[in-house]
CHARMM-style PDB file with segment names, atoms N, HN, CA, C and O in Angstrom:
ATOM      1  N   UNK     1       2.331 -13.215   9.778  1.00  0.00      PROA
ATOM      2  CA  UNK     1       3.627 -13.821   9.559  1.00  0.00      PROA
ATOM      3  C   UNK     1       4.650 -12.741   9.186  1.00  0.00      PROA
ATOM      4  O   UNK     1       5.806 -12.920   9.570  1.00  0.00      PROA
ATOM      5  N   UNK     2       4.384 -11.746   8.549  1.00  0.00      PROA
ATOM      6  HN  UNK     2       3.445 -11.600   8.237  1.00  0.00      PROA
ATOM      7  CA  UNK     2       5.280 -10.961   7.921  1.00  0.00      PROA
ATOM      8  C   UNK     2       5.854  -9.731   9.178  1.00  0.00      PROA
ATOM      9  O   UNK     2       6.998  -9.295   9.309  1.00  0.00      PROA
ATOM     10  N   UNK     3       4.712  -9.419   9.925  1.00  0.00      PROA
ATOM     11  HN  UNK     3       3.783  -9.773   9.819  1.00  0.00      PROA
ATOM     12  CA  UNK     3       5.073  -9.164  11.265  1.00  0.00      PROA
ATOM     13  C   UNK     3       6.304  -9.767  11.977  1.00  0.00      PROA
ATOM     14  O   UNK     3       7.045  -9.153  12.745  1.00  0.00      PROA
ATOM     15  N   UNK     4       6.394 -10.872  11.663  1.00  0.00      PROA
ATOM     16  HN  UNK     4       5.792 -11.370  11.040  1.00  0.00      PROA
ATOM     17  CA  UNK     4       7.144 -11.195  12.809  1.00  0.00      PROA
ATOM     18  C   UNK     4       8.424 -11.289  12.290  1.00  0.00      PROA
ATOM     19  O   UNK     4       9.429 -11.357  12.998  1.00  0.00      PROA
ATOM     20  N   UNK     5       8.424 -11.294  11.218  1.00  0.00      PROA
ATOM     21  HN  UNK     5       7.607 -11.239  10.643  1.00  0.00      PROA
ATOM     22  CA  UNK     5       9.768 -11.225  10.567  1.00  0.00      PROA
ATOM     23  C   UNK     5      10.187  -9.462  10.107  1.00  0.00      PROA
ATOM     24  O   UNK     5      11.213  -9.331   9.439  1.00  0.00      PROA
ATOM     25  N   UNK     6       9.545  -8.425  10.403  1.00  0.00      PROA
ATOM     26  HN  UNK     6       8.711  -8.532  10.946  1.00  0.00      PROA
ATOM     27  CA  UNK     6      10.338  -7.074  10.548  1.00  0.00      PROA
ATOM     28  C   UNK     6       9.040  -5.995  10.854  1.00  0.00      PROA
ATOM     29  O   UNK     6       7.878  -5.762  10.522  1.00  0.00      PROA
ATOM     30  N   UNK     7      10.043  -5.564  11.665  1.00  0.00      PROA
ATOM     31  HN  UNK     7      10.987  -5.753  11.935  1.00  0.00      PROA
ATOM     32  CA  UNK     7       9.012  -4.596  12.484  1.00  0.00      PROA
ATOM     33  C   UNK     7       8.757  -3.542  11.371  1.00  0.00      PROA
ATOM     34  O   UNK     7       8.524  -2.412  11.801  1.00  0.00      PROA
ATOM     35  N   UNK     8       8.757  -3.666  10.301  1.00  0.00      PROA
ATOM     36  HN  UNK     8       8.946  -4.584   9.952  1.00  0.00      PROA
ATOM     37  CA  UNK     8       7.913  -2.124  10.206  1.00  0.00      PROA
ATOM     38  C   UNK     8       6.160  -2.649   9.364  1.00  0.00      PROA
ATOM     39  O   UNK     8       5.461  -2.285   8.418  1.00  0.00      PROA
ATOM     40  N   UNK     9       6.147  -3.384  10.138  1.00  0.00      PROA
ATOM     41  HN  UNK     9       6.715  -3.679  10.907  1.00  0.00      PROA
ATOM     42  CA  UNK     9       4.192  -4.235   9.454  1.00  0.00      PROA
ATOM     43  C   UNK     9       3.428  -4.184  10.843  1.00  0.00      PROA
ATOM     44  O   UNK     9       3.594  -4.914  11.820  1.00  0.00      PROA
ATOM     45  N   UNK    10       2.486  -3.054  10.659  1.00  0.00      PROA
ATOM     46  HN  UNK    10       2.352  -2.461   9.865  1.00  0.00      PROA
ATOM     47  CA  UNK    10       1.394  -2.566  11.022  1.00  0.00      PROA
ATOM     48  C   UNK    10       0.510  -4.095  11.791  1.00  0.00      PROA
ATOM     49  O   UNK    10       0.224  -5.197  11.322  1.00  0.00      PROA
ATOM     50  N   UNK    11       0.309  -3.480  13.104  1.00  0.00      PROA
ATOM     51  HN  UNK    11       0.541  -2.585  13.484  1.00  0.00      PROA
ATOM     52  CA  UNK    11      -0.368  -4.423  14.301  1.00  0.00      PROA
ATOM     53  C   UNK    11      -1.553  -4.959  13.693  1.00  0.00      PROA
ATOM     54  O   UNK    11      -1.603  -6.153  13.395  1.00  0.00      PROA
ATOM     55  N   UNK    12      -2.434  -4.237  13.500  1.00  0.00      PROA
ATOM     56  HN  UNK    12      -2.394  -3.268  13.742  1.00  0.00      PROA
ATOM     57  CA  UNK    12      -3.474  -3.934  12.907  1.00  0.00      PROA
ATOM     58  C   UNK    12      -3.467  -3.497  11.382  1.00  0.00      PROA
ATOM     59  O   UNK    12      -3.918  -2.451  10.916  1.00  0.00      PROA
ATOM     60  N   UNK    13      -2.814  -4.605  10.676  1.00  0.00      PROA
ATOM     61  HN  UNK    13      -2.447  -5.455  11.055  1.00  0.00      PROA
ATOM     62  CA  UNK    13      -2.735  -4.199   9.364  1.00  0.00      PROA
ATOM     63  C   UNK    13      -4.320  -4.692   8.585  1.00  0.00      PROA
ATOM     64  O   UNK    13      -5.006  -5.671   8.880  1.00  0.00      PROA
ATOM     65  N   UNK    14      -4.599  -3.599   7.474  1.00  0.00      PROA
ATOM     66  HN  UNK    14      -4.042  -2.803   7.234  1.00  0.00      PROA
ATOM     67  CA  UNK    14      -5.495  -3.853   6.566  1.00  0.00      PROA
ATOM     68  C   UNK    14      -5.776  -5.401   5.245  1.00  0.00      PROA
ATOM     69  O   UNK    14      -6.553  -5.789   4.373  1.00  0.00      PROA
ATOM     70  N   UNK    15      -4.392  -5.801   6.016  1.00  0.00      PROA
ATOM     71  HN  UNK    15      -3.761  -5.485   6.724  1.00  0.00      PROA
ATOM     72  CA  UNK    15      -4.052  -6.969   5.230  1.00  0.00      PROA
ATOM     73  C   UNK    15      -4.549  -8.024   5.609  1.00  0.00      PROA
ATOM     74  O   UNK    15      -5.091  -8.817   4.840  1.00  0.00      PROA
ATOM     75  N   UNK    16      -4.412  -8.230   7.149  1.00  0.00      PROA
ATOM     76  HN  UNK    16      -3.971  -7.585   7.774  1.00  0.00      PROA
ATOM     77  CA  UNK    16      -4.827  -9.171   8.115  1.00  0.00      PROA
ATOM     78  C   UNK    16      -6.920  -9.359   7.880  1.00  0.00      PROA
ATOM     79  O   UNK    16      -7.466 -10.427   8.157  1.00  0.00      PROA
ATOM     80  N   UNK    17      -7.740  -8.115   7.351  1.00  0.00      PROA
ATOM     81  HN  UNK    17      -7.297  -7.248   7.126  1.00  0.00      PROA
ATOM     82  CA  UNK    17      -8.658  -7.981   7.562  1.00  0.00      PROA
ATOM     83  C   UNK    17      -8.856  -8.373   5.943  1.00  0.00      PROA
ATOM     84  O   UNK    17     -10.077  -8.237   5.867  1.00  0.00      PROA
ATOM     85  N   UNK    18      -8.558  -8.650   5.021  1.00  0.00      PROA
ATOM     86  HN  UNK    18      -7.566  -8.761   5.083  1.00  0.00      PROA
ATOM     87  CA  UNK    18      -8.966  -8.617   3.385  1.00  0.00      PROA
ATOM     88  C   UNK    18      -8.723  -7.692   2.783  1.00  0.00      PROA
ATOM     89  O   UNK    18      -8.726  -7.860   1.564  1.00  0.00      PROA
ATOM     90  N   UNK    19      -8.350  -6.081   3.380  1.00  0.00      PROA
ATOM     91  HN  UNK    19      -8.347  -5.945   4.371  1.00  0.00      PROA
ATOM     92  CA  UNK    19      -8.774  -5.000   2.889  1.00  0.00      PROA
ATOM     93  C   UNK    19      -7.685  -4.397   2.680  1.00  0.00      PROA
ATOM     94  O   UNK    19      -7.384  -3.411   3.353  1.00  0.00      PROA
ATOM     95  N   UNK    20      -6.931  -4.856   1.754  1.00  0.00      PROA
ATOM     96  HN  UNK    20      -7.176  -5.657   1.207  1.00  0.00      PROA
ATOM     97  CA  UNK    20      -5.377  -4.482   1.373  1.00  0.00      PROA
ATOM     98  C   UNK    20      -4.264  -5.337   0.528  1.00  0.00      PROA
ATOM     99  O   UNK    20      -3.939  -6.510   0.707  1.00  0.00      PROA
ATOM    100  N   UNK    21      -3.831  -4.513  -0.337  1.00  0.00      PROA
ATOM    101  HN  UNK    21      -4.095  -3.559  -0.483  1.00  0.00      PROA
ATOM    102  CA  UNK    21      -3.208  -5.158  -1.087  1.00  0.00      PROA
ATOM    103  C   UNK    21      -2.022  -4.305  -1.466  1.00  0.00      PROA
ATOM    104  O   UNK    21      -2.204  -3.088  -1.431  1.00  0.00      PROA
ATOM    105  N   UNK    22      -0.607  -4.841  -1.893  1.00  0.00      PROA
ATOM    106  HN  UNK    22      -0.459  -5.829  -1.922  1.00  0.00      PROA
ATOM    107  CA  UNK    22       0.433  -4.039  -2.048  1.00  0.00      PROA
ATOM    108  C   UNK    22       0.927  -5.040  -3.341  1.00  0.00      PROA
ATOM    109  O   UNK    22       1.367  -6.190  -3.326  1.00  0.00      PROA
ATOM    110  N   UNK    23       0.666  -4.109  -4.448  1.00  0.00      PROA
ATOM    111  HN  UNK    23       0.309  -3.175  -4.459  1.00  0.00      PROA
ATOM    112  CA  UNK    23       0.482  -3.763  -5.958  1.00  0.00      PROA
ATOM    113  C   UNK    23       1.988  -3.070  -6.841  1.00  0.00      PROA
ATOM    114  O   UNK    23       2.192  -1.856  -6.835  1.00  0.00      PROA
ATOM    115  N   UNK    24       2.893  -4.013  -7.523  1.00  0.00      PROA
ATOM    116  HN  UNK    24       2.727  -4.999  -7.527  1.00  0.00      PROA
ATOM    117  CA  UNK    24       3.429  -3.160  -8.569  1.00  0.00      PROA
ATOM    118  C   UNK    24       3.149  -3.657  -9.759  1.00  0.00      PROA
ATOM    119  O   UNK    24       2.878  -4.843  -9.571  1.00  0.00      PROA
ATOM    120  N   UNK    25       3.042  -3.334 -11.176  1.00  0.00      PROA
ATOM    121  HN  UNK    25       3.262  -2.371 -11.329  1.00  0.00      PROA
ATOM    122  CA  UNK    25       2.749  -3.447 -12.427  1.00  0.00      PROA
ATOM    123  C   UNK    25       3.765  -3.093 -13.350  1.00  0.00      PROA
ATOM    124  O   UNK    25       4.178  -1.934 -13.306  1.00  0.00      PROA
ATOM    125  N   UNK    26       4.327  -4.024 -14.327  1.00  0.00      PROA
ATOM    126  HN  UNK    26       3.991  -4.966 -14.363  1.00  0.00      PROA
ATOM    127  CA  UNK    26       4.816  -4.387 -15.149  1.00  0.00      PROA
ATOM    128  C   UNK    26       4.744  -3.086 -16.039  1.00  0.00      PROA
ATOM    129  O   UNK    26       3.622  -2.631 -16.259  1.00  0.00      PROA
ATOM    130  N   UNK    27       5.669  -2.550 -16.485  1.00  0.00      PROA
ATOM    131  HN  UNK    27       6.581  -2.920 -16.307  1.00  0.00      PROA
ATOM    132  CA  UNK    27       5.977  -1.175 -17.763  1.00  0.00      PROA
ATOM    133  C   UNK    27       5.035   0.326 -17.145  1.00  0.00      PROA
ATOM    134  O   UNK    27       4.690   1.301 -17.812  1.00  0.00      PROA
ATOM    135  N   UNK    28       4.757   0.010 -15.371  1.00  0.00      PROA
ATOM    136  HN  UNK    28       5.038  -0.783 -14.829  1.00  0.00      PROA
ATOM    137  CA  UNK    28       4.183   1.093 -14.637  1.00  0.00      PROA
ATOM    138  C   UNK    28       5.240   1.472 -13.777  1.00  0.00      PROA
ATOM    139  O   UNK    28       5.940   0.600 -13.261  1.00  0.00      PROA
ATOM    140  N   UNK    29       5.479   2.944 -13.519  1.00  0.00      PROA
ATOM    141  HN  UNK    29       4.910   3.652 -13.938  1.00  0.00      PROA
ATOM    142  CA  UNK    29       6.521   3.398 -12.530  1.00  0.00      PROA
ATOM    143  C   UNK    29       5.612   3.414 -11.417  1.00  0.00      PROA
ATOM    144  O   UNK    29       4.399   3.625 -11.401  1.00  0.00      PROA
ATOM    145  N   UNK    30       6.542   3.113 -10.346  1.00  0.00      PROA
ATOM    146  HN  UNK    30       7.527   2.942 -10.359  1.00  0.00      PROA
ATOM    147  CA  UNK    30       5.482   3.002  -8.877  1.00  0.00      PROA
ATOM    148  C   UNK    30       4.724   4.880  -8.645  1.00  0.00      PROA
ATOM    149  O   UNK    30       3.724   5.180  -7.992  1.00  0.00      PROA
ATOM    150  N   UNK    31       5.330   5.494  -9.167  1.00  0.00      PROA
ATOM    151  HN  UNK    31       6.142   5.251  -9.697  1.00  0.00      PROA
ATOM    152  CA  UNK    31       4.531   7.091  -8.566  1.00  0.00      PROA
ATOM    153  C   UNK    31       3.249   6.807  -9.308  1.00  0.00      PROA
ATOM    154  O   UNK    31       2.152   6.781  -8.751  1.00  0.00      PROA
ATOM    155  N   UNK    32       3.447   6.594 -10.614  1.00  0.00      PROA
ATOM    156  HN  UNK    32       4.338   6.615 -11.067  1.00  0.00      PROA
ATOM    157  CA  UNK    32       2.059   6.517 -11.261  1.00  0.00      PROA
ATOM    158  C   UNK    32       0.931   6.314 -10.945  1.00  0.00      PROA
ATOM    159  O   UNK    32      -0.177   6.792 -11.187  1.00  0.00      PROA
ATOM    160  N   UNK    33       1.624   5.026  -9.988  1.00  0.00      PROA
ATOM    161  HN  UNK    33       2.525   4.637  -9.792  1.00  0.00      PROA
ATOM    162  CA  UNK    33       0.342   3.721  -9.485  1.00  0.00      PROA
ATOM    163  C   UNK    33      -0.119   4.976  -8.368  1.00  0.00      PROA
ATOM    164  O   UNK    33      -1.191   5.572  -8.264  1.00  0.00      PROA
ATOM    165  N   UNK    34       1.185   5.106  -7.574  1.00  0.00      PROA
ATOM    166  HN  UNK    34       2.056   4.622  -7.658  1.00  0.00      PROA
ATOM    167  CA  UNK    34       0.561   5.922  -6.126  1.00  0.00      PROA
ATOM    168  C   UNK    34      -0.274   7.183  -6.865  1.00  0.00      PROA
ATOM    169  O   UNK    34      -1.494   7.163  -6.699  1.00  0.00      PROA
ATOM    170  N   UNK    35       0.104   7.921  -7.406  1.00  0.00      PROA
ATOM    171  HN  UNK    35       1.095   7.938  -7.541  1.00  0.00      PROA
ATOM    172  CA  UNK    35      -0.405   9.354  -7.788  1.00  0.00      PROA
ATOM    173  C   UNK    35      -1.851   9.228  -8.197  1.00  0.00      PROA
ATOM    174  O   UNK    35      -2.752   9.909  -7.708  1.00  0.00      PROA
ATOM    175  N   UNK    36      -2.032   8.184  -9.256  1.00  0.00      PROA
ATOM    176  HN  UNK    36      -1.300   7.631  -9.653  1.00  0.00      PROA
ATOM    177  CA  UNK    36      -3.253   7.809  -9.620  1.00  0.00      PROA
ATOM    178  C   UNK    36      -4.251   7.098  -8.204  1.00  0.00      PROA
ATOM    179  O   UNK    36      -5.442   7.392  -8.313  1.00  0.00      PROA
ATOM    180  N   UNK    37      -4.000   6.458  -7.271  1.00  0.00      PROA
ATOM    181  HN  UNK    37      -3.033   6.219  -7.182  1.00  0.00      PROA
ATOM    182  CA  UNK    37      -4.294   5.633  -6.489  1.00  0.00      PROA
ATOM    183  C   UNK    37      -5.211   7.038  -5.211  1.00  0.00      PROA
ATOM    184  O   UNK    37      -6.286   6.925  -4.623  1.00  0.00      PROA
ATOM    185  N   UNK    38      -4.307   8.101  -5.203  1.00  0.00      PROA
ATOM    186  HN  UNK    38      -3.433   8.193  -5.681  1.00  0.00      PROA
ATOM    187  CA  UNK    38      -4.672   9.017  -4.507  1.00  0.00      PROA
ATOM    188  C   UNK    38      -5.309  10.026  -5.042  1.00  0.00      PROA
ATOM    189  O   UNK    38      -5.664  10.984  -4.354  1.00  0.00      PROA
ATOM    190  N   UNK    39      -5.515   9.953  -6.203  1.00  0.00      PROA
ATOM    191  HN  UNK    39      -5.227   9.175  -6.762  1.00  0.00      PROA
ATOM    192  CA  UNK    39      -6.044  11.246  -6.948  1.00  0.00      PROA
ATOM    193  C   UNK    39      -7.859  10.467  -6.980  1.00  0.00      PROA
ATOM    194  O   UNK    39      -8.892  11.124  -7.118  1.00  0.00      PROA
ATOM    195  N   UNK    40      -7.754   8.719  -6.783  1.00  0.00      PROA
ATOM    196  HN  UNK    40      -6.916   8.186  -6.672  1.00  0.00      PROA
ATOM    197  CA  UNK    40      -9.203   8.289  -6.720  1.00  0.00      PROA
ATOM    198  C   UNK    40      -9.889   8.632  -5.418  1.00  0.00      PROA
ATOM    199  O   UNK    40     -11.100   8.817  -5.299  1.00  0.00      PROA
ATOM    200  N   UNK    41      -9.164   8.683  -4.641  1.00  0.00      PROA
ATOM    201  HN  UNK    41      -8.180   8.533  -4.737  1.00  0.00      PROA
ATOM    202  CA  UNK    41      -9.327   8.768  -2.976  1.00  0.00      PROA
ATOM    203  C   UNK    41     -10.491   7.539  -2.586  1.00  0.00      PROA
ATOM    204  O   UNK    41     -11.664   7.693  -2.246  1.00  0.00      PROA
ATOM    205  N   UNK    42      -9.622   6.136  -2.788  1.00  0.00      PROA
ATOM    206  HN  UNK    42      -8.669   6.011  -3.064  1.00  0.00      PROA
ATOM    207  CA  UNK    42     -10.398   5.576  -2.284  1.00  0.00      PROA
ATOM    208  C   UNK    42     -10.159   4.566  -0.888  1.00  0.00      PROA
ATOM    209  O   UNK    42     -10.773   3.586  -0.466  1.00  0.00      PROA
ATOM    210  N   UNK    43      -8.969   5.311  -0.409  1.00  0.00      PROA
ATOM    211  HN  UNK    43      -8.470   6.107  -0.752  1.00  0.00      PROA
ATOM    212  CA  UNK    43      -8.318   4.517   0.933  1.00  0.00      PROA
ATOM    213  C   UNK    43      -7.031   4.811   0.656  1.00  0.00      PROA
ATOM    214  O   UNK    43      -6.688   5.378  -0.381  1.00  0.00      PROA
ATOM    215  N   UNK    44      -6.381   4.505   1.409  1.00  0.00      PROA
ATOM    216  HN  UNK    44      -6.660   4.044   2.251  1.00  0.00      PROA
ATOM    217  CA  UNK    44      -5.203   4.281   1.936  1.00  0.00      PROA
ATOM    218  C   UNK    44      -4.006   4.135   1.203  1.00  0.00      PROA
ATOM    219  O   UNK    44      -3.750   2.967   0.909  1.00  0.00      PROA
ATOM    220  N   UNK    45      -2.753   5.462   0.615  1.00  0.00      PROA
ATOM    221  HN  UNK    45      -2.960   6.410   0.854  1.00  0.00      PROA
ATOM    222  CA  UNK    45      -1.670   4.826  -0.225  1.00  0.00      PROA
ATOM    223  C   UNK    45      -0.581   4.809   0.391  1.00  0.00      PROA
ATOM    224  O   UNK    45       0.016   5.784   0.848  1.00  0.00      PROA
ATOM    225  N   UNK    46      -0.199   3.435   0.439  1.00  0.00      PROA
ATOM    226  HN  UNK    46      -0.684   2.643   0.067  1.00  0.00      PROA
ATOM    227  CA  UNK    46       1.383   3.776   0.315  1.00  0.00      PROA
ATOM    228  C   UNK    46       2.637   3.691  -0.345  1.00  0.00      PROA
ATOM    229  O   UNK    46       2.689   2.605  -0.922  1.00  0.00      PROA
ATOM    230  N   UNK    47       3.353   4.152  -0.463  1.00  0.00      PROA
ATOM    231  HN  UNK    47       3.312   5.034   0.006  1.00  0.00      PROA
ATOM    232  CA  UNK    47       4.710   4.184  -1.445  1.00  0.00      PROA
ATOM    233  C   UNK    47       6.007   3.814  -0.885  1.00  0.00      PROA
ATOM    234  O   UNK    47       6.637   4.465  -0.051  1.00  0.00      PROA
ATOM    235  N   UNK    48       6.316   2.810  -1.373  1.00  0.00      PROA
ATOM    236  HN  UNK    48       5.805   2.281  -2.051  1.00  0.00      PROA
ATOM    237  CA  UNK    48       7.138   2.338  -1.076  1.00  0.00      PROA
ATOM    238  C   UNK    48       8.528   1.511  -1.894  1.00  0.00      PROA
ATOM    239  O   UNK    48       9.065   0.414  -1.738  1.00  0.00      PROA
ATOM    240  N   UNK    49       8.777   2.802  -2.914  1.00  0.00      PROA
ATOM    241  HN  UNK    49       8.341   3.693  -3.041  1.00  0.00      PROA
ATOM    242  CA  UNK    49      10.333   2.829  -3.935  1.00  0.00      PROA
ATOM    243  C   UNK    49      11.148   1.796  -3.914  1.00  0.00      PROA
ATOM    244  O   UNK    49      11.371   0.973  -4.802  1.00  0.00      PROA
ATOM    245  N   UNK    50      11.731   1.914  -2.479  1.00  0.00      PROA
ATOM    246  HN  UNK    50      11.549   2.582  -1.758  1.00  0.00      PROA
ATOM    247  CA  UNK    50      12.651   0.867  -2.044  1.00  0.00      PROA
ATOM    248  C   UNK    50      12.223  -0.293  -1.869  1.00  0.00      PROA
ATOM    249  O   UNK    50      13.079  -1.164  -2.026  1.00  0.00      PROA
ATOM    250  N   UNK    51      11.031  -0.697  -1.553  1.00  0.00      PROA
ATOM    251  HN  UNK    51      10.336   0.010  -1.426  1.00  0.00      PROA
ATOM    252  CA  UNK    51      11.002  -2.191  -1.556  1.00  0.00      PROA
ATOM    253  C   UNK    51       9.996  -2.328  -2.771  1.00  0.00      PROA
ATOM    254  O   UNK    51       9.672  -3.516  -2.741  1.00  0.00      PROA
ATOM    255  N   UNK    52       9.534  -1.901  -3.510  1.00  0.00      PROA
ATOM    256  HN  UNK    52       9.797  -0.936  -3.534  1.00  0.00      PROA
ATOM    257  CA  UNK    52       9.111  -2.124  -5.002  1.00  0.00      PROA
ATOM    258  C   UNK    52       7.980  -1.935  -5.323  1.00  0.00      PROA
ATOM    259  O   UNK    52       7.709  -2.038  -6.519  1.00  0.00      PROA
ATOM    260  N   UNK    53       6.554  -1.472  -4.024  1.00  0.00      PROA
ATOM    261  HN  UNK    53       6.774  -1.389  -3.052  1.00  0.00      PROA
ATOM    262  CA  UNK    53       5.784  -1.781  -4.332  1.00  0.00      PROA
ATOM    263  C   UNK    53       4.871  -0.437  -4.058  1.00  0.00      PROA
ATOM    264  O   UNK    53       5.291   0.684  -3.771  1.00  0.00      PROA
ATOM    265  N   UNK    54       3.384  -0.898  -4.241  1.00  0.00      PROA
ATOM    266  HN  UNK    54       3.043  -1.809  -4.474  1.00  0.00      PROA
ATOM    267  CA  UNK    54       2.266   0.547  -3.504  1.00  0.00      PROA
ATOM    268  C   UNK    54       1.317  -0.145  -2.631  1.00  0.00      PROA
ATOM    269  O   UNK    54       0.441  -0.954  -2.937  1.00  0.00      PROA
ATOM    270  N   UNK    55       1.582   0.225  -1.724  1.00  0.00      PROA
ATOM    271  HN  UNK    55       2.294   0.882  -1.475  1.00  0.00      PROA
ATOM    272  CA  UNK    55       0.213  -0.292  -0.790  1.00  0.00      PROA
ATOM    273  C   UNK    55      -1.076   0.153  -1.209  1.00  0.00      PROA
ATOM    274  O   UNK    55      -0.896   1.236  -1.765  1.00  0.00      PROA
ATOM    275  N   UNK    56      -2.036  -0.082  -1.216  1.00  0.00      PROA
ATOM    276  HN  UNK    56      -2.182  -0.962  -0.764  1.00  0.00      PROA
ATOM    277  CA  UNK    56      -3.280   0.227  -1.247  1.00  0.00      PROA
ATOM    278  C   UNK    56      -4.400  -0.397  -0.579  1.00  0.00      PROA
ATOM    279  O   UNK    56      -4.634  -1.502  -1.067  1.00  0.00      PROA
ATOM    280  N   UNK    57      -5.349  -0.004   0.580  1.00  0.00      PROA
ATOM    281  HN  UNK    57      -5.159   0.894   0.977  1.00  0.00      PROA
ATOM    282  CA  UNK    57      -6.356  -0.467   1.570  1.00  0.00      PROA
ATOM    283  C   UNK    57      -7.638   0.305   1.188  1.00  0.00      PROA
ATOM    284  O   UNK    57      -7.703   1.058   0.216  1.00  0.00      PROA
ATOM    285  N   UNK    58      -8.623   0.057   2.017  1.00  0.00      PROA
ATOM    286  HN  UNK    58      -8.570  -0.554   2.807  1.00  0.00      PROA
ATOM    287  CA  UNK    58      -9.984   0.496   2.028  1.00  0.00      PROA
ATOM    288  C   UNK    58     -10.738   1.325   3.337  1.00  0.00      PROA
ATOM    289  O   UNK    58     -11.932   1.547   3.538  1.00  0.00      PROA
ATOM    290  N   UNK    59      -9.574   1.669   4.102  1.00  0.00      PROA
ATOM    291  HN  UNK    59      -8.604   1.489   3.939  1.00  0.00      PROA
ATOM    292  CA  UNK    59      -9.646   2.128   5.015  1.00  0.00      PROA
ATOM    293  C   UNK    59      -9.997   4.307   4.667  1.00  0.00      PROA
ATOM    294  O   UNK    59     -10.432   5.014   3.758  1.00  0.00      PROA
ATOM    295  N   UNK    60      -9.481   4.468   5.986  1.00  0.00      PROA
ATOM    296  HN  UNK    60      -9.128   3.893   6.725  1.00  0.00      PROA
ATOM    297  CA  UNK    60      -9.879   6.018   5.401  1.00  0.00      PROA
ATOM    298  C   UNK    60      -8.883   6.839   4.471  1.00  0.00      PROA
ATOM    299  O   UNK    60      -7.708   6.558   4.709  1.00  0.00      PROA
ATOM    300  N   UNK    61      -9.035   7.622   3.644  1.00  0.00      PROA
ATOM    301  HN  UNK    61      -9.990   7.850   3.451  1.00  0.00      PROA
ATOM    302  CA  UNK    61      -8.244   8.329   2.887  1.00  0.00      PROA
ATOM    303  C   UNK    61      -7.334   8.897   3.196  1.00  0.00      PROA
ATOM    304  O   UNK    61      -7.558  10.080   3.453  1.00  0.00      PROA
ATOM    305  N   UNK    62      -6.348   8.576   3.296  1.00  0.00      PROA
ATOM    306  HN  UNK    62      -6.167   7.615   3.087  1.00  0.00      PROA
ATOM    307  CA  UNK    62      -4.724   8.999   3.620  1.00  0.00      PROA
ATOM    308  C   UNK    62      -3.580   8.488   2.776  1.00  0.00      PROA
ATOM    309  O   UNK    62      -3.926   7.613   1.981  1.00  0.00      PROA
ATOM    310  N   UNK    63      -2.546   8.757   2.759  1.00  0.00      PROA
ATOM    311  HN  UNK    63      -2.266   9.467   3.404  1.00  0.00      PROA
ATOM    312  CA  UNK    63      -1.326   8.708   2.427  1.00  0.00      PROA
ATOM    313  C   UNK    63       0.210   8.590   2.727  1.00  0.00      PROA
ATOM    314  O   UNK    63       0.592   9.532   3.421  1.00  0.00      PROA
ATOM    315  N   UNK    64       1.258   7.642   2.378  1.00  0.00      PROA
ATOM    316  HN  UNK    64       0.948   6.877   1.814  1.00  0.00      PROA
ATOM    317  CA  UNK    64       2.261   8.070   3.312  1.00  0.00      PROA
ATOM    318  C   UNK    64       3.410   7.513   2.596  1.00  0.00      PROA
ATOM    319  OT1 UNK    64       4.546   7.645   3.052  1.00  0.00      PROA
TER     320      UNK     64
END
């Protein structure tokens, strides 16, 4: 659904499969979440300031 309402959501998103979630926390700055999120290396971060949140999947270890 979110697809279809703006192109920048992944064909093949990790979301569609269970394996993803996009995470912000209350009295947490979003780098935190990301910095910490990638320093576990346990899938997939993304950062995303402007719209409020951090992606995080279970896919392979990357970043963006």
């Amino acid at each position: 659904m979110a697809r279809r309402r703006s192109r920048g959501v992944a064909k093949e998103s990790y979301h569609t499969r269970g394996m993803a979630i996009d995470i912000r926390l209350p009295d947490t700055q979003l780098r935190a979440i990301s910095e910490t999120a990638k320093a576990m290396q346990g899938g997939g971060v993304g950062f995303y300031p402007r719209s409020g949140f951090v992606h995080l999947d279970v896919g392979p270890v990357r970043s963006w």
